[in-house]
C-alpha positions as CSV (number, residue, x, y, z in Angstrom):
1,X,9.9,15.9,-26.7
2,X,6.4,15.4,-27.7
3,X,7.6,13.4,-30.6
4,X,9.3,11.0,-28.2
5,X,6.4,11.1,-26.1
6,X,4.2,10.2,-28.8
7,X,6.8,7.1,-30.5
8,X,7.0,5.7,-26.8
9,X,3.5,5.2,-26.0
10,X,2.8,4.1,-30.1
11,X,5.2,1.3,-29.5
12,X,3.5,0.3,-25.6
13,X,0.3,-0.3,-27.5
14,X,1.1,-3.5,-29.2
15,X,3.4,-4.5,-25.8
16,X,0.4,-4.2,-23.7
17,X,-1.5,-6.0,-26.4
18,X,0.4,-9.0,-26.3
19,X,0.3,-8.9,-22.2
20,X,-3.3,-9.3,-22.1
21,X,-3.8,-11.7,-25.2
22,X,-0.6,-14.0,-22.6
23,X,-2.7,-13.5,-19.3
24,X,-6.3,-14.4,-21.2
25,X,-5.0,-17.5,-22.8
26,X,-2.3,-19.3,-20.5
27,X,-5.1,-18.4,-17.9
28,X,-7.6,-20.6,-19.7
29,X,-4.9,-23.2,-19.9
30,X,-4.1,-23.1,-16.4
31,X,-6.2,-26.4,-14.4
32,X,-9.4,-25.6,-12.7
33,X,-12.8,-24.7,-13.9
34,X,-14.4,-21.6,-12.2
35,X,-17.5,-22.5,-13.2
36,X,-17.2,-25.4,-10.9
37,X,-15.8,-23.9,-8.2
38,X,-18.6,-21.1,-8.4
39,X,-21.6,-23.4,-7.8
40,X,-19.6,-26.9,-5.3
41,X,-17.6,-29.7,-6.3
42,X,-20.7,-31.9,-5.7
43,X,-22.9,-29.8,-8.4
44,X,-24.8,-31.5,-11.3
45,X,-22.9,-31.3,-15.1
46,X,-26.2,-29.1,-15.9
47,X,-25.8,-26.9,-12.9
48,X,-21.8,-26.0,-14.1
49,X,-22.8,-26.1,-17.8
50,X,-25.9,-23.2,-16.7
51,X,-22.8,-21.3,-14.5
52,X,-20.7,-21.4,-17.7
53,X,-23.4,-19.6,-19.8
54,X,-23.6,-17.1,-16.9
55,X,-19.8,-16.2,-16.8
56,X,-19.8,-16.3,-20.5
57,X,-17.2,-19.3,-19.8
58,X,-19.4,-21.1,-22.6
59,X,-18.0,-18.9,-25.3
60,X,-15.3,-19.4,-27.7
61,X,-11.7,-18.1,-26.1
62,X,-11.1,-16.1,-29.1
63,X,-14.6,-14.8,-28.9
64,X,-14.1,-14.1,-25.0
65,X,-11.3,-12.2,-25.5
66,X,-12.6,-9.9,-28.5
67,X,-15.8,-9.0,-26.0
68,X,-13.1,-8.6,-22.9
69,X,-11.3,-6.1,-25.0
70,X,-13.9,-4.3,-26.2
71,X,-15.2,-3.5,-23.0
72,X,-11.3,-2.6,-22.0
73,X,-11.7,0.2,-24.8
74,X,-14.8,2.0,-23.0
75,X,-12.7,1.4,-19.6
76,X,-14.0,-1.6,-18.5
77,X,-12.0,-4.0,-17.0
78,X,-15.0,-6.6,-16.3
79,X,-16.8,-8.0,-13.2
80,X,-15.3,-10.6,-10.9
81,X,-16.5,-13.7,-11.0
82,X,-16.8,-14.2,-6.8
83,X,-18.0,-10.9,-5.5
84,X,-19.6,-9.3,-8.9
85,X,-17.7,-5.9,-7.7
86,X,-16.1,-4.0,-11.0
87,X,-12.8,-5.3,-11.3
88,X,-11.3,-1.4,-11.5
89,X,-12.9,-0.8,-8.2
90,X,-11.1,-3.8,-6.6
91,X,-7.6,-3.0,-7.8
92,X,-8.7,0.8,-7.2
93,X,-9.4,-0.2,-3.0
94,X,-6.1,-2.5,-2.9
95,X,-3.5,-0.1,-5.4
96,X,-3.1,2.5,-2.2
97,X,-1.8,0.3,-0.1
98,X,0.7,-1.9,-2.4
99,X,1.9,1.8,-4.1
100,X,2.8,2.9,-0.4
101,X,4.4,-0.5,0.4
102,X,6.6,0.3,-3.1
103,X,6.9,4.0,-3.1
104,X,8.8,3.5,0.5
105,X,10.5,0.3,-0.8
106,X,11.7,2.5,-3.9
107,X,12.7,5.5,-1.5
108,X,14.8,3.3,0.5
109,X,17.0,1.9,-2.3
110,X,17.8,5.6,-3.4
111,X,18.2,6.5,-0.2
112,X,20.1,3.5,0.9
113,X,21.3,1.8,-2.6
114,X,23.7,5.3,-4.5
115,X,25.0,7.1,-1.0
116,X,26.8,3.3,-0.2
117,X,27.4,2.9,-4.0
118,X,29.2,6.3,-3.8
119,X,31.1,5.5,-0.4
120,X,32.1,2.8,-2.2
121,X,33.2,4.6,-5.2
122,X,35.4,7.6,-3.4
123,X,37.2,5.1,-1.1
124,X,38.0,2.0,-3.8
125,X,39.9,-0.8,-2.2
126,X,39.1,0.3,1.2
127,X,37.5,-1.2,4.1
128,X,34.1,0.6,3.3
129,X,34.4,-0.6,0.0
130,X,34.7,-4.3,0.6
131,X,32.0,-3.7,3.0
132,X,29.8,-2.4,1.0
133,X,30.2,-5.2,-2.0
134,X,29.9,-8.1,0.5
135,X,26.7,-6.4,1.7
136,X,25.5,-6.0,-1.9
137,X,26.5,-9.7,-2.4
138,X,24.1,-10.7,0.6
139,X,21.3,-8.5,-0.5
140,X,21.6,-9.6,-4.2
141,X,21.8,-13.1,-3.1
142,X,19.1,-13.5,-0.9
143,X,14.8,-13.2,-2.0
144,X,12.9,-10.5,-0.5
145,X,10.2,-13.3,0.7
146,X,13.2,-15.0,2.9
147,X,14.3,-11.5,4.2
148,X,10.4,-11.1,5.1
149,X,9.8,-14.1,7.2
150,X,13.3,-13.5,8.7
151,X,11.5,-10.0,10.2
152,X,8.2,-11.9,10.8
153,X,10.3,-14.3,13.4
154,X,12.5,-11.8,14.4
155,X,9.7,-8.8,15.3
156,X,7.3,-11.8,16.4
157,X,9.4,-13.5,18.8
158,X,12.0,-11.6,20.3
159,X,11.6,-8.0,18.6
160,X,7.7,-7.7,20.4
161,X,5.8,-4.5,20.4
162,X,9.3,-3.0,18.3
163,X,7.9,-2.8,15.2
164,X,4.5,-4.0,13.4
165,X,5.3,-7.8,11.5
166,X,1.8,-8.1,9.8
167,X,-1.2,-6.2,8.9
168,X,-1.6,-2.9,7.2
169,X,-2.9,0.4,8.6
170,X,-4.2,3.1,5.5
171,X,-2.4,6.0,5.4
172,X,-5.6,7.8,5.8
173,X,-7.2,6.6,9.0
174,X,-3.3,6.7,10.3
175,X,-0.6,8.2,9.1
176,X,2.1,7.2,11.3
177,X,0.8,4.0,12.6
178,X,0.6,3.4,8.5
179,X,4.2,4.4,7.6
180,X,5.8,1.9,10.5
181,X,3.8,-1.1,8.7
182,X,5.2,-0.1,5.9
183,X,8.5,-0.2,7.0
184,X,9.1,-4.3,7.3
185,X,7.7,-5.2,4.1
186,X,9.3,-2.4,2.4
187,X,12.8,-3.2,3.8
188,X,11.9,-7.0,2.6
189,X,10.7,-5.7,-0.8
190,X,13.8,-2.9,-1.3
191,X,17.0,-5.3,0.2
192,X,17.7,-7.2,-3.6
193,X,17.5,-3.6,-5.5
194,X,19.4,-1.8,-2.6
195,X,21.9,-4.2,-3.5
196,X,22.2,-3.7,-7.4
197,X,21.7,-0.1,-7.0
198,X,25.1,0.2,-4.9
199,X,26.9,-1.9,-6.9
200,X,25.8,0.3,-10.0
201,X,26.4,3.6,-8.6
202,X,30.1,2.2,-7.5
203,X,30.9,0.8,-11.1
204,X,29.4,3.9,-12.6
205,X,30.3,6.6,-10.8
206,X,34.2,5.0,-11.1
207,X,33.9,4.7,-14.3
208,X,32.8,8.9,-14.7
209,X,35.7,9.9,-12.4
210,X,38.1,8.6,-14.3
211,X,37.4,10.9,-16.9
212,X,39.8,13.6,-18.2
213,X,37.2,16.6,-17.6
214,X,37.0,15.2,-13.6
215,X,40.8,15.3,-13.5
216,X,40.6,19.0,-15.6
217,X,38.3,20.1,-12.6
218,X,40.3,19.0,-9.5
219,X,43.4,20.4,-11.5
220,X,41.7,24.2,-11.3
221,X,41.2,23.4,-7.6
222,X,37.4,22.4,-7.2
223,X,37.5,20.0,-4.2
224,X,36.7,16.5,-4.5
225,X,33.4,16.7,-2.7
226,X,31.8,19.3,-5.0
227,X,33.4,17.2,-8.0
228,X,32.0,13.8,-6.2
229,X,28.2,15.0,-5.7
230,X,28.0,17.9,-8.4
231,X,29.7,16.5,-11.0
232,X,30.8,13.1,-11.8
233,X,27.9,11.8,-10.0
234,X,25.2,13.4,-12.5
235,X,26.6,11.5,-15.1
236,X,27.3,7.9,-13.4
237,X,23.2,8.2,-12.4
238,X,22.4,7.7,-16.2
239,X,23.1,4.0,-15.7
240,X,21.3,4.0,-12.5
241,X,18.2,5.7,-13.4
242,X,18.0,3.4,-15.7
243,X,18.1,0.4,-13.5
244,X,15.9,2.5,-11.1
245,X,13.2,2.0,-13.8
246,X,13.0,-1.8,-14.2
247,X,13.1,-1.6,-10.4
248,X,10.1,0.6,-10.0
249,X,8.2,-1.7,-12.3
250,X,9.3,-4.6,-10.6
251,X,8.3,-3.4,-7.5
252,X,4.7,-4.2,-7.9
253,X,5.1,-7.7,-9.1
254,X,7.2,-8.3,-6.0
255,X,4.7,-7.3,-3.9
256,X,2.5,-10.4,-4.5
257,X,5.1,-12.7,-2.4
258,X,6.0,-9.8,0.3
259,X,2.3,-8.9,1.2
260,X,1.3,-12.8,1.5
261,X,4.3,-12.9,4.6
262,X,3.2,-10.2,5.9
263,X,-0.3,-10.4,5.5
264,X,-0.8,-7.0,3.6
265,X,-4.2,-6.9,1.7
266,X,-2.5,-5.3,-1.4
267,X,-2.7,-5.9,-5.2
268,X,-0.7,-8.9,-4.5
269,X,-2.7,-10.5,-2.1
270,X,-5.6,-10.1,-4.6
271,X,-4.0,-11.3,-7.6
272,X,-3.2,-14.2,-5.6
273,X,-6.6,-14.7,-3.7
274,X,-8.3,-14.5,-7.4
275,X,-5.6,-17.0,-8.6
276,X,-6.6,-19.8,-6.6
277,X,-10.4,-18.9,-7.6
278,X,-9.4,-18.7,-10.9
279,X,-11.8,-15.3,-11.1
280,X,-10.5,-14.5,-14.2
281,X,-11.4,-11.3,-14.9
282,X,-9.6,-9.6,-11.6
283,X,-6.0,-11.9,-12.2
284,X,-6.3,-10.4,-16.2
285,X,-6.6,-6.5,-15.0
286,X,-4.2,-6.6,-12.3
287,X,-1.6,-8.1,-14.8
288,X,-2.6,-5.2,-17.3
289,X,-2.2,-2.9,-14.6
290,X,1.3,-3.6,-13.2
291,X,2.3,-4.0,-17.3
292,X,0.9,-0.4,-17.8
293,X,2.5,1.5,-14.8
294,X,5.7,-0.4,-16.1
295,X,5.3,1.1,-19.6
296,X,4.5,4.3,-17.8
297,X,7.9,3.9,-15.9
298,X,9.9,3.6,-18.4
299,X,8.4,6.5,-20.4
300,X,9.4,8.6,-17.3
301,X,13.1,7.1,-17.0
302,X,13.1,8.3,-20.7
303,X,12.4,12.1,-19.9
304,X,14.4,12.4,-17.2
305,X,17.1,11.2,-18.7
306,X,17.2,14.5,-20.3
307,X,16.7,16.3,-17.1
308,X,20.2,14.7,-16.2
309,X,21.9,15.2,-19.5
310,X,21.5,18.3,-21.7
311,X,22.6,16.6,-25.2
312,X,20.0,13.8,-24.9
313,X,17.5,16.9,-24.0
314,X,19.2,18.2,-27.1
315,X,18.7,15.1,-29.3
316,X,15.0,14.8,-28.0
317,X,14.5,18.4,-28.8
318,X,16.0,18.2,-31.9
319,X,13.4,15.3,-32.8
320,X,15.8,12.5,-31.9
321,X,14.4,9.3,-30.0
């Protein structure tokens, strides 16, 4: 296991690498100089060129990015350009909020995404069944954001006072209160994977239960419930877990769009705020960020993918990979 461990995160090095090499060099390519848009459109060529040389804008990009990463080694992500605040304290204030909004969004398409999958599943060709796969249809077909403004105008207008539509309360000063603004952009963010999840778990879990050992069981009498939930579905959840994964990861980067409708001041919100400002420094750690809890992610879809089947704990145990 600790061989696995070890291969995984050799081979993220060189993938998270090649992340921030992308996010420092298409961001100098991208229009806008924040130079000039520290110090006014109406300021002198000296006055920029002087702001330059403060930011260390002045610099070669190959030489910008060797000093950026040298300061990421000791743990430094840089200052922003706007504010002067550490860039890890910024995305350390804003990563509570956007990991609540996803860590309900990813608890609802469990919750919501295998139970219909399996409903599905058990009763193939029935009503419930073509229920749930024009429902997965919708969800998979339509984005988060449009799901978002649809609650915005539905909770605004003729939903009032029902449910919080923008804003954010922190779990801290309000547990409750924080957990029902969660709820809206979480439903937004969770409706696409819901979706692929139940269509997964159906295809899956049909697959598993068509399975001689499944027909061996409810041959010496185990009911179809216990052989349902106990047994065919561990297996068919390899699949999904897998899936599960990417979601998780994706979570985060869907967040940008979902916080801006619903006014959320999460990572998203930041990454786009520093965007338009082109402060550099805080667009280039939040991208490392999300790409590191995605490597993370995965690592963690790979271990429990022995939890759920003993011969790949056998194979990891045994030194496989």
């Amino acid at each position: 296991m600790l061989r696995l461990i070890g291969a995984r995160l050799a081979v993220s090095v060189p993938v998270l690498l090649m992340v921030s090499m992308l996010s420092f060099g298409l961001l100098r390519l991208a229009p806008g100089d924040p130079a000039r848009l520290r110090v006014g459109l109406e300021a002198t060529p000296e006055a920029v060129e002087a702001m330059r040389q403060t930011l260390g804008l002045d610099r070669n990009v190959v030489v910008q990015y060797l000093s950026w990463l040298g300061d990421l080694l000791r743990g430094d992500l840089g200052t922003s350009y706007a504010s002067g605040a550490p860039v890890t304290e910024l995305i350390a204030n804003r990563l509570p909020v956007t990991a609540q909004i996803a860590l309900v969004a990813l608890a609802l398409t469990i919750a919501i995404g295998i139970p219909l999958g399996v409903a599905a599943a058990v009763w193939r060709n029935s009503i419930v069944d073509h229920a749930v796969r024009a429902i997965s249809l919708i969800g998979m077909s339509v984005p988060g954001f449009v799901i978002g403004i649809g609650f915005v105008l539905l909770f605004g207008w003729y939903l009032t006072n029902a449910m919080p539509y923008s804003g954010f309360v922190r779990f801290t000063d309000d547990p409750v209160a924080s957990l029902r603004h969660s709820l809206l952009p979480a439903f937004a963010l969770a409706a696409p994977p819901i979706a692929l999840v139940a269509r997964m778990s159906r295809a899956s879990l049909i697959e598993v239960l068509s399975q001689d050992y499944i027909a061996a069981a409810r041959a010496y009498g185990v009911s179809g419930l216990v052989v349902t939930w106990f047994d065919a579905l561990r297996n068919a959840l390899l699949p999904v877990v897998t899936v599960l994964g990417v979601i998780a990861g994706s979570l985060l980067g869907g967040s940008v769009v979902v916080e801006t409708v619903f006014g959320i001041p999460g990572l998203g919100s930041l990454l786009i705020d520093s965007f338009d400002s082109r402060d550099y420094p805080i667009v280039i750690g939040v991208l490392l960020f999300v790409a590191t809890v995605f490597v993370l992610i995965n690592l963690a879809i790979d271990l429990l993918y022995g939890v759920l089947n003993p011969r790949i704990r056998a194979g990891y145990e045994g030194g496989g990979q």
